[in-house]
C-alpha positions, 0 to 999 in steps of 0.5 A, a space after each residue: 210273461 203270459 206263462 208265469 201269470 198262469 203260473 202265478 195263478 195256478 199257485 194261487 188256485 191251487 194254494 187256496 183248494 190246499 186251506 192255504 190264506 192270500 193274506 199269509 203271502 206277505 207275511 215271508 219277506 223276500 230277501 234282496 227284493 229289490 233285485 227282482 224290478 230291476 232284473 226285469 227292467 234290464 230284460 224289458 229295456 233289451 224287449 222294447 229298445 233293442 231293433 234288428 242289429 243287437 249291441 254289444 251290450 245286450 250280452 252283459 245286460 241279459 246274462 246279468 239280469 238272470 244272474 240278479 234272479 239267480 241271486 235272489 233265488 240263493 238269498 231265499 232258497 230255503 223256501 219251497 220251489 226257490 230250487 227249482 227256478 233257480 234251475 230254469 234260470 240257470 237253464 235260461 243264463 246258460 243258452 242265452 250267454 252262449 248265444 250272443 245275450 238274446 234266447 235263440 229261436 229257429 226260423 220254423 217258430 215265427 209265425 207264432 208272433 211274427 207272422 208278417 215281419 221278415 226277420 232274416 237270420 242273426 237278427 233280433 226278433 223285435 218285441 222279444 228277447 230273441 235272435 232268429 237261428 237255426 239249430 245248426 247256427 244255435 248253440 244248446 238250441 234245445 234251451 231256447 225258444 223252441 216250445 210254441 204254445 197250443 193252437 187253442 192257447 188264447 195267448 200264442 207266443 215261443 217259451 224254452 224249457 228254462 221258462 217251463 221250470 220256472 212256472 212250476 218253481 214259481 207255482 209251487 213256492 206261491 202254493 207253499 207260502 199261502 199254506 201254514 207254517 210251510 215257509 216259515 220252518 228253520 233249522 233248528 239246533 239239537 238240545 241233545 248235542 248241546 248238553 254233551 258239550 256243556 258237560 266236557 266243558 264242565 269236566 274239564 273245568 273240574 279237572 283244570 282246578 
């Protein structure tokens, strides 16, 4: 959560030293919006419900809250950056179905938010999206939560590298939608493949008649 709010934030500095506007945000309406609280509340359901053991459950709940993200990101991939945190999410999807519905992390990076709770192997780290595994024990364990934050990061905690992509998607799509006219460009139609058409129409017509 921490790394997308320094996202979000880098977007927005960097957007204004750009000339983009705040106010040009909201002028791009988000297709199936309505998608996005709710994916987040099914990944805040297994962070603050789920204890030790984890249910049968969790695994349709997690992979279907990224499969909600995914889809929003295909509704409005047109806009700048929407690629690539469909990437991260993908990445994301990916490491968690394959482990059980909860994000591996190894035992070596508890400290960093667990320093004082004993969490053996297999469990749910509590307040988290977790499962402590060990690498051997993980499958795709490079997915999962293996990147500590920097020893002077005021904020420490675990991120994957699917959660990495999706800042930088989601700095760049905030820059580009504060620029003018970035995110508002739409295929257009050639007038130049029209017109030959309309004129075989025509010729035919005449031909007919």
């Amino acid at each position: 959560m921490y790394l997308f709010l320094a996202a979000l934030l880098t977007g927005l500095g960097l957007g204004w030293q750009r000339g983009g506007r705040l106010e040009r945000l909201g002028q791009w309406p988000l297709r199936l919006a309505w998608l996005l609280p709710l994916a987040l509340a099914w990944e805040a359901g297994i962070v603050m419900v789920v204890g030790r053991e984890a249910p049968p459950w969790v695994l349709p709940v997690h992979v279907g809250a990224n499969l909600m993200l995914l889809a929003v990101v295909v509704a409005n991939r047109r806009l700048p950056g929407l690629a690539v945190i469909g990437v991260g999410v993908l990445m994301n999807a990916t490491v968690i179905a394959l482990n059980g519905g909860l994000m591996p992390q190894a035992p070596e990076t508890l400290y960093v938010k667990h320093r004082h709770q004993d969490v053996a192997i297999g469990q749910h780290a509590p307040q988290t999206k977790d499962v402590v595994l060990p690498h051997d024990q993980a499958h795709l364990w490079w997915l999962g939560d293996v990147l500590p934050t920097p020893p002077w990061s005021p904020l420490q905690t675990v991120v994957s590298p699917g959660d990495v992509v999706v800042a930088a998607g989601l700095a760049w799509t905030v820059m580009a939608m504060m620029r003018p006219g970035v995110a508002r460009r739409r295929p257009v139609r050639s007038t130049r493949a029209v017109r030959p058409m309309r004129a075989m129409t025509a010729m035919r017509t005449v031909h007919q008649i």
